[in-house]
DSSP file (Angstrom, degrees, kcal/mol; ACC not computed):
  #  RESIDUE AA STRUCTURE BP1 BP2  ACC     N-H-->O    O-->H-N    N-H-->O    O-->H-N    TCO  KAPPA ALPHA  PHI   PSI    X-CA   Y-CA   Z-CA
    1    1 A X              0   0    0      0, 0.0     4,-0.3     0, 0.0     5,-0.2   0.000 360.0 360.0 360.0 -50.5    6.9   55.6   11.9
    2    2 A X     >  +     0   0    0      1,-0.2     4,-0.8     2,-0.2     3,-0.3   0.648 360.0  54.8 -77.4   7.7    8.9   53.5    9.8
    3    3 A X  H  > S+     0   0    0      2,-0.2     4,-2.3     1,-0.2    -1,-0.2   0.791 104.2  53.1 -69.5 -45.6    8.9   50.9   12.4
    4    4 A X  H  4 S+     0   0    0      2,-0.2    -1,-0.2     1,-0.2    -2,-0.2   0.345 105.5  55.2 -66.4  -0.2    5.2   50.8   12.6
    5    5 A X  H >> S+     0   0    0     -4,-0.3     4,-1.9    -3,-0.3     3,-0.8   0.784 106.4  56.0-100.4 -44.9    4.9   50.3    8.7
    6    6 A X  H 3X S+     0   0    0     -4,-0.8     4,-1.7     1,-0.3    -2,-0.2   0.873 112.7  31.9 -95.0 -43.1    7.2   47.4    9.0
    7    7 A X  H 3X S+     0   0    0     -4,-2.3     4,-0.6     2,-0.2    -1,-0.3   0.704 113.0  65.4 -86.4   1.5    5.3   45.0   11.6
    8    8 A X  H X> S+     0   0    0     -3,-0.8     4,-1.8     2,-0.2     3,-0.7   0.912 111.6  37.8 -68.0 -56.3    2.1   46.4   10.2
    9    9 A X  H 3X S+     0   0    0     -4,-1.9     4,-5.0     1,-0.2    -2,-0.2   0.839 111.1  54.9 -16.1 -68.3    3.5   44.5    7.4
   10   10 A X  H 3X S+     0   0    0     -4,-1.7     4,-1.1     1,-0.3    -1,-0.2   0.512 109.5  50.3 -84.7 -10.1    4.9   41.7    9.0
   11   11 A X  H <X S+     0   0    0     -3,-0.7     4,-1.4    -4,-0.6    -1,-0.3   0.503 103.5  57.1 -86.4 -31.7    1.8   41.1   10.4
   12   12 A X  H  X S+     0   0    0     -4,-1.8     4,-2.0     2,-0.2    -2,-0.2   0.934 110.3  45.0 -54.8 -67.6   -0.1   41.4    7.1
   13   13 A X  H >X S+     0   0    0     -4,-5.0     4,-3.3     2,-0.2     3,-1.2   0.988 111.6  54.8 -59.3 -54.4    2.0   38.6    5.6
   14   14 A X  H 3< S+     0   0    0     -4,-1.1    -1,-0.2     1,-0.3    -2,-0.2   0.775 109.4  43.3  -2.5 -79.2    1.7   36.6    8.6
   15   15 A X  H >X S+     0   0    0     -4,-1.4     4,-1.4     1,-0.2     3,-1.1   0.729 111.3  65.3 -60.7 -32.8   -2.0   36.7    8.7
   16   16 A X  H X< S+     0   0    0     -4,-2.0     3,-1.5    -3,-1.2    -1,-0.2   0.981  98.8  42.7 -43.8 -68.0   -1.7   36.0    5.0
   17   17 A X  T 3< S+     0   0    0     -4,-3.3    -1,-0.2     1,-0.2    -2,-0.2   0.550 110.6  58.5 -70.5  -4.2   -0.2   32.7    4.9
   18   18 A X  T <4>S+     0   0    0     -3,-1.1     5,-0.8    -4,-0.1     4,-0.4   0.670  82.5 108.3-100.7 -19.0   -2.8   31.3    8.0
   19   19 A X  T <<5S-     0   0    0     -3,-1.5     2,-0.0    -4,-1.4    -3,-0.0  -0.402  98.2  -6.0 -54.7 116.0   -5.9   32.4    5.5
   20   20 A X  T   5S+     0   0    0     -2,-0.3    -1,-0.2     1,-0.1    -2,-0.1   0.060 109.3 105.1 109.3 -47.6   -7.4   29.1    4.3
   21   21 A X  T   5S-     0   0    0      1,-0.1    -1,-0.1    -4,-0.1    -2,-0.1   0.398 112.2 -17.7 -76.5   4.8   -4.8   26.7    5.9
   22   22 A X  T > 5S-     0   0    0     -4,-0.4     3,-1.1     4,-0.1    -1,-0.1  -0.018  73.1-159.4-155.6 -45.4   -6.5   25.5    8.5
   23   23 A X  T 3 <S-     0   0    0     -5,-0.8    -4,-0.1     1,-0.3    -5,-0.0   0.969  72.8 -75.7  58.8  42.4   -9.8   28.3    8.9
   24   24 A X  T 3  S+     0   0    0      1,-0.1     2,-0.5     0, 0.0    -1,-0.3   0.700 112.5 105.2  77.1   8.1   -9.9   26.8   12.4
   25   25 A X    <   -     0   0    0     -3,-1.1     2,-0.1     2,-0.0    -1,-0.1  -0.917  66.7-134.1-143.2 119.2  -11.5   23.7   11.8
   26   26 A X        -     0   0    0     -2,-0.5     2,-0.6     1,-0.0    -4,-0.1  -0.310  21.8-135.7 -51.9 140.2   -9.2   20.4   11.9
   27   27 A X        -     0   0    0     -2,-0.1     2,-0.3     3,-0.0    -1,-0.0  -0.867  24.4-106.6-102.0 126.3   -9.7   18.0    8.9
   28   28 A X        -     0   0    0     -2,-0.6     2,-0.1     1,-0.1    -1,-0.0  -0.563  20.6-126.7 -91.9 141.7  -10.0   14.4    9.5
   29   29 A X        -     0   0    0     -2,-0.3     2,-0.3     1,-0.1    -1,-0.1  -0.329  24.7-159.9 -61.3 130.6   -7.0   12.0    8.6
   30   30 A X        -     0   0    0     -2,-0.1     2,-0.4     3,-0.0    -1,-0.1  -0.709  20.1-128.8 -95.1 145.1   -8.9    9.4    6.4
   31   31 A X        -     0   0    0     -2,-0.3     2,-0.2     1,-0.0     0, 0.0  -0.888  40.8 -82.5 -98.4 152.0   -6.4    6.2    6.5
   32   32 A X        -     0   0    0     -2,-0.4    56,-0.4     1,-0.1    57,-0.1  -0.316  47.2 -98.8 -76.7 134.1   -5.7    4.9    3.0
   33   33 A X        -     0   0    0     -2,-0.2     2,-0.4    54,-0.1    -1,-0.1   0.140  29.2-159.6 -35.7 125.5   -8.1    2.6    1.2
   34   34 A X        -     0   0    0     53,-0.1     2,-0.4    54,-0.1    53,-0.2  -0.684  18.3-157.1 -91.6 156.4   -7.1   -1.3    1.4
   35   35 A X  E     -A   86   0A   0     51,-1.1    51,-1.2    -2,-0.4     2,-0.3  -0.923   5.1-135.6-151.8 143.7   -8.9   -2.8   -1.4
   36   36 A X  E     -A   85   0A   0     -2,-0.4     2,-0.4    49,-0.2    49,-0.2  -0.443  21.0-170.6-106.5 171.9   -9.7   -6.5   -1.4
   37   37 A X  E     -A   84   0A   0     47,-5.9    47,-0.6    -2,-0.3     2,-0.4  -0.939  11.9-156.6-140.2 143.9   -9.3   -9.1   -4.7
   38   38 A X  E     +A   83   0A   0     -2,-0.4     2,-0.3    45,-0.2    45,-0.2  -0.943  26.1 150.4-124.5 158.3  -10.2  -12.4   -5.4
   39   39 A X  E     -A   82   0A   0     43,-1.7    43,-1.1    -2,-0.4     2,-0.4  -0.984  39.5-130.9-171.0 162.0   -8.4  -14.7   -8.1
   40   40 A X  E     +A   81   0A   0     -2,-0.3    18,-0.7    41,-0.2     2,-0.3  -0.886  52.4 132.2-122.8 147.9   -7.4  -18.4   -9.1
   41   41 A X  E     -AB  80  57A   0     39,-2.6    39,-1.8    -2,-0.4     2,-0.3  -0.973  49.7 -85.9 175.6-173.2   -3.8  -18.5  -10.0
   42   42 A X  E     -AB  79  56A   0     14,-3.3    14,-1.7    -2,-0.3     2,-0.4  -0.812  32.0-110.2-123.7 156.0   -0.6  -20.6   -9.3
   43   43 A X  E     -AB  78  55A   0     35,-2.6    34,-3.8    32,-0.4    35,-0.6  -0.925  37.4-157.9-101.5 117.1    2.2  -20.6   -6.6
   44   44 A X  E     - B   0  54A   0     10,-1.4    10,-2.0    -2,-0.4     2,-0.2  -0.810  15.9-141.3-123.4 132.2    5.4  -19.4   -7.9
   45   45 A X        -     0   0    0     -2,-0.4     2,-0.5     8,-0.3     8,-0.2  -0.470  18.9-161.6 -57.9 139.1    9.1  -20.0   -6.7
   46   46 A X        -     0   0    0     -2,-0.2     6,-2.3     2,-0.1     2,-0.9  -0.955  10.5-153.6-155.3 118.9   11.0  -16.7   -7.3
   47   47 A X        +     0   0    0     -2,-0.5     2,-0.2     4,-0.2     3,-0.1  -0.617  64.9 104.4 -98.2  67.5   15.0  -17.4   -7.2
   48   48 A X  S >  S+     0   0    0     -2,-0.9     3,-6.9     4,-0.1    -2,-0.1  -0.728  74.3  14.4 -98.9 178.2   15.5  -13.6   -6.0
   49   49 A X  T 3  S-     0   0    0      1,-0.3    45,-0.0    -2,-0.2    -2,-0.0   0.729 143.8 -51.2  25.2  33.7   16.4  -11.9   -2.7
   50   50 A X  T 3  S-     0   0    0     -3,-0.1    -1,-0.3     2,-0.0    -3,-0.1   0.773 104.8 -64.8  69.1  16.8   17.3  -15.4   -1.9
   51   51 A X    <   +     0   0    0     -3,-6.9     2,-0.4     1,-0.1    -4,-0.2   0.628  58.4 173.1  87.7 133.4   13.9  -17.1   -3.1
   52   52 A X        -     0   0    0     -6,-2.3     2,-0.9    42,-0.0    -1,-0.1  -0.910  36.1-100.1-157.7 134.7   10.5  -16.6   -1.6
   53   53 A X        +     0   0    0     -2,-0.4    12,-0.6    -8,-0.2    -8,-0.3  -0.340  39.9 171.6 -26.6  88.7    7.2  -17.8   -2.8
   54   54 A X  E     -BC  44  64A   0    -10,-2.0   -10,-1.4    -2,-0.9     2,-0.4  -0.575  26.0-124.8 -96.8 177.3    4.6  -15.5   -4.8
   55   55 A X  E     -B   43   0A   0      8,-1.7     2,-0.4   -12,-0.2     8,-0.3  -0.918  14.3-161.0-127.7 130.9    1.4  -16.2   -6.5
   56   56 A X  E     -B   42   0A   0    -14,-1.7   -14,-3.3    -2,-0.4     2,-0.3  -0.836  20.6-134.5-109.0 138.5    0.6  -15.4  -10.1
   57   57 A X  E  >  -BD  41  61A   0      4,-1.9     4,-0.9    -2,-0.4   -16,-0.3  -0.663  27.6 -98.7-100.3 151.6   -2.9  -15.3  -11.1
   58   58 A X  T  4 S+     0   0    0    -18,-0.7     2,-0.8    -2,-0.3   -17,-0.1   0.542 121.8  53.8   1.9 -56.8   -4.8  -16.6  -14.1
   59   59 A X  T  4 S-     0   0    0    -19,-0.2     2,-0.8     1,-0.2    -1,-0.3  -0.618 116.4-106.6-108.6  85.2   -4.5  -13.0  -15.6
   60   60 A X  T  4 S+     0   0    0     -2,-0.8     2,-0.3    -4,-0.1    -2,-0.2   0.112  75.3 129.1  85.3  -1.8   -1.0  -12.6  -15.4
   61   61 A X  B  <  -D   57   0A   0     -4,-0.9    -4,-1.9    -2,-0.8     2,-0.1  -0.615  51.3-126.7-112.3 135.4   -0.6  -10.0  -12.5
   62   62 A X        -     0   0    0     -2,-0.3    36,-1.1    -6,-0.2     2,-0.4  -0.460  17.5-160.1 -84.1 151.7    2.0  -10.9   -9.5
   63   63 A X  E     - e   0  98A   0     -8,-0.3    -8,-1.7    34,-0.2     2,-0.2  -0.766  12.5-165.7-125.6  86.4    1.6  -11.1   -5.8
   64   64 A X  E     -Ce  54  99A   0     34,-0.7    36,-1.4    -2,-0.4   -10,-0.1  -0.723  31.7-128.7-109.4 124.4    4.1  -11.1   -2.8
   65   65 A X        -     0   0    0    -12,-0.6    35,-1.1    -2,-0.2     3,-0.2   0.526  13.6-131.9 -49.1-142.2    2.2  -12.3    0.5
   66   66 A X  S    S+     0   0    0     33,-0.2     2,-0.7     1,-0.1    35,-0.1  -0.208  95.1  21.9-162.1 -63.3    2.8   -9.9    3.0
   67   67 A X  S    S-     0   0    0     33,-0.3    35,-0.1     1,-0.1     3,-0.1  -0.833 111.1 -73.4-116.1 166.9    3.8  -12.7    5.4
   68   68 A X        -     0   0    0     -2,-0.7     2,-0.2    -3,-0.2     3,-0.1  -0.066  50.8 -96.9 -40.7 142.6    5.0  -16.2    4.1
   69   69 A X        -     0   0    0      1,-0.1    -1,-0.1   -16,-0.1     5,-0.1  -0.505  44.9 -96.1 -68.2 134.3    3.0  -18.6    2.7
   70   70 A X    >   -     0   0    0     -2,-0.2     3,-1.0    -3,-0.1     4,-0.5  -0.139  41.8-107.9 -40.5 138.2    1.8  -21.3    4.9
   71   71 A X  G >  S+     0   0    0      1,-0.2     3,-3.0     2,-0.2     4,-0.1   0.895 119.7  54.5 -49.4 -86.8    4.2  -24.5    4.6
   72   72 A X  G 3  S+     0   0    0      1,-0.3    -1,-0.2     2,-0.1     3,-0.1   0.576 105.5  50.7  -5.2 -50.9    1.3  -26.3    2.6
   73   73 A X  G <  S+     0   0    0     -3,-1.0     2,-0.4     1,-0.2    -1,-0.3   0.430  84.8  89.7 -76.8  -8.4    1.0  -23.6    0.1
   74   74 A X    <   +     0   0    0     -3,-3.0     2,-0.6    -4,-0.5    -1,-0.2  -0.355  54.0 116.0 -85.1  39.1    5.0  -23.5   -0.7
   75   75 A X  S >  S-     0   0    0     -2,-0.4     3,-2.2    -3,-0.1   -32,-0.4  -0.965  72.0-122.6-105.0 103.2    4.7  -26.2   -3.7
   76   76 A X  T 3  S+     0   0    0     -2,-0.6   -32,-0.2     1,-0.2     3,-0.1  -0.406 102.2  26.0 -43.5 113.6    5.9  -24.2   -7.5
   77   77 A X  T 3  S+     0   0    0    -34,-3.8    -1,-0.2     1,-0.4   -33,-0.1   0.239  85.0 156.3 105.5  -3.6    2.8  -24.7   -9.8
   78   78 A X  E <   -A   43   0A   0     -3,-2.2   -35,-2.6   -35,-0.6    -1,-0.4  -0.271  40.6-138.4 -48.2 129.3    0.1  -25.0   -6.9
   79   79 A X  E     +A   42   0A   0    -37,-0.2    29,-0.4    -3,-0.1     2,-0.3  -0.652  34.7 174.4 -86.2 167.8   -3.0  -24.1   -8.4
   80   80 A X  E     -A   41   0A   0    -39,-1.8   -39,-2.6    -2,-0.3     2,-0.3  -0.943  36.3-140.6-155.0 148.9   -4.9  -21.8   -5.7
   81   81 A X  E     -AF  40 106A   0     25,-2.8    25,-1.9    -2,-0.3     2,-0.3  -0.720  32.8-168.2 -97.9 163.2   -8.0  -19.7   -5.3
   82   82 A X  E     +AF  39 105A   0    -43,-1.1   -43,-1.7    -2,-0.3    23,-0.2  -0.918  21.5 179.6 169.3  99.4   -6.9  -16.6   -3.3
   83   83 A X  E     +AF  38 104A   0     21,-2.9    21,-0.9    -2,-0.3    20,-0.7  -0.751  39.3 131.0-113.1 161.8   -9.4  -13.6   -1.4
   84   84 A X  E     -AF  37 102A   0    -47,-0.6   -47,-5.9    18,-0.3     2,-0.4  -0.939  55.3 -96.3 165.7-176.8   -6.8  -11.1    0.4
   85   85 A X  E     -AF  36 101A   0     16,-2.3    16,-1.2   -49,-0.2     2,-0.7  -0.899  17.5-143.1-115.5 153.3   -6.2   -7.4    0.5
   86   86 A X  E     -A   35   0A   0    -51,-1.2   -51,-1.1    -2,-0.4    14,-0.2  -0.937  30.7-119.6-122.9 100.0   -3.9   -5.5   -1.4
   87   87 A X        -     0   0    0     -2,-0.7     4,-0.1    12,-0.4   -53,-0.1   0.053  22.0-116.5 -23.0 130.3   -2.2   -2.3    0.8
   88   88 A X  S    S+     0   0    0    -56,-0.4     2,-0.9     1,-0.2    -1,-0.1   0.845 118.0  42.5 -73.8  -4.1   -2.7    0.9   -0.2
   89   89 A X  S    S+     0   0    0    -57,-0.1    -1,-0.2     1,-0.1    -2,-0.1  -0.875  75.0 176.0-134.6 114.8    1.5    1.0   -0.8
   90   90 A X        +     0   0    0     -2,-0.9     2,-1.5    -4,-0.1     9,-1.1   0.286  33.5 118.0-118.6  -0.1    1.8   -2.5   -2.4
   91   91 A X  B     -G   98   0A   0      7,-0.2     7,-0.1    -4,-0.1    -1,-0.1  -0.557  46.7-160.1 -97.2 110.1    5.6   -2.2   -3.2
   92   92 A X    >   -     0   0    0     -2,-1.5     3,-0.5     5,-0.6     5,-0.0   0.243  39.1-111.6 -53.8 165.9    8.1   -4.9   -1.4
   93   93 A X  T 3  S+     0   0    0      1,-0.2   -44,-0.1     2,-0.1    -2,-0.0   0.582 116.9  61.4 -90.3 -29.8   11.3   -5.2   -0.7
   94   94 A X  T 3  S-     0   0    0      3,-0.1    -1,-0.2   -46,-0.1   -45,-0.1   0.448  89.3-144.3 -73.0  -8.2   11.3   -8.0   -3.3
   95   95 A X    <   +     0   0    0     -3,-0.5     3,-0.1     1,-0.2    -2,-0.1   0.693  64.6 111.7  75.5   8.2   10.3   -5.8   -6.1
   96   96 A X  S    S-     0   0    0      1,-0.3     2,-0.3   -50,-0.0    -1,-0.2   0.495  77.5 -33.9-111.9 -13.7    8.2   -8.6   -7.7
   97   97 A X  S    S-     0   0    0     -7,-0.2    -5,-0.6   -34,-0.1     2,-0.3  -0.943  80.8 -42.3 159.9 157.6    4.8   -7.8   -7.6
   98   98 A X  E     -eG  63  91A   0    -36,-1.1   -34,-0.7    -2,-0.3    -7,-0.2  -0.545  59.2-109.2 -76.3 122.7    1.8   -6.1   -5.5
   99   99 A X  E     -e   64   0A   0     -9,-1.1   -12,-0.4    -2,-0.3     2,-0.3  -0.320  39.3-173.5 -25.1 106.3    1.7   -6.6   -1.9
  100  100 A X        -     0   0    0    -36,-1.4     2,-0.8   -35,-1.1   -33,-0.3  -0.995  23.6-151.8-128.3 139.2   -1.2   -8.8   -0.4
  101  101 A X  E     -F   85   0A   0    -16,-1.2   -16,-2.3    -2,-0.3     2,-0.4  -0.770  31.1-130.7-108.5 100.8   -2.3   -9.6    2.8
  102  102 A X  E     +F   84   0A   0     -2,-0.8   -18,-0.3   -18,-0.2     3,-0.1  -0.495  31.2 171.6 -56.9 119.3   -3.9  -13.1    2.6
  103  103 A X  E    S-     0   0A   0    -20,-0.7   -19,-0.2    -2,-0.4     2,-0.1   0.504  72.8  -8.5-104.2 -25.8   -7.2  -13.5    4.0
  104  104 A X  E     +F   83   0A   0    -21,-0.9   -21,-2.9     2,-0.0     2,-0.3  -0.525  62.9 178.6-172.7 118.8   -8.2  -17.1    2.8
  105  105 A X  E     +F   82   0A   0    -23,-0.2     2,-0.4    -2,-0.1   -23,-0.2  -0.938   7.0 166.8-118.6 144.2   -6.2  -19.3    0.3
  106  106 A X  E     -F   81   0A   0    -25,-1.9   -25,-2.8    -2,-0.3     2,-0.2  -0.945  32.9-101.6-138.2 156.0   -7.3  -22.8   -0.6
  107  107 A X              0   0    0     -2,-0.4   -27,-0.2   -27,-0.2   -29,-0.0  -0.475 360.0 360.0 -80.8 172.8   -6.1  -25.2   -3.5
  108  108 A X              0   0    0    -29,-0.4   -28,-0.2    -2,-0.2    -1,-0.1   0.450 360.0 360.0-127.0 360.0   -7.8  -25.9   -6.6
């Protein structure tokens, strides 16, 4: 008897912990939002992690390329206009500024 109170039990909590957590229907993974920015700003030298380009725009806010800047675009003080995407997890291994994934940059 008391054996049968105890997986009646164990069976209880079981079913307990499955109410609600899935109810049988799969959820779909949404991927996280890129969101994309346009700005005029300057191309900035950055003597860290052994120096890498960034770009800071007009209103103050920093940018680390995702990949390197085109040789053209490597001159400190380049003015630029800049469309790109910012990653939904926009922090670098440089530490400097929000990750962007360039989509067209041009000077100005």
């Amino acid at each position: 008897m008391a054996r049968a109170g105890f997986v009646a039990l164990w069976v209880f909590l079981l079913s307990a912990c499955w109410v609600g957590a899935d109810s049988g229907h799969p959820q779909p993974r949404t991927a996280p939002e890129t969101h994309q920015v346009e700005f005029s700003g300057k191309v900035v030298f950055v003597p860290v992690e052994g120096g890498f380009y960034g770009i800071l725009s007009d209103a103050g806010k920093r940018y680390d390329p995702v990949s390197k800047l085109p040789n053209a675009f490597q001159e400190d003080g380049l003015k630029v206009r800049v469309r790109g995407e910012i990653p939904p997890t926009s922090a670098t291994v440089h530490m400097w500024g929000a990750k962007i994934r360039i989509i067209e940059i041009r000077r100005r």
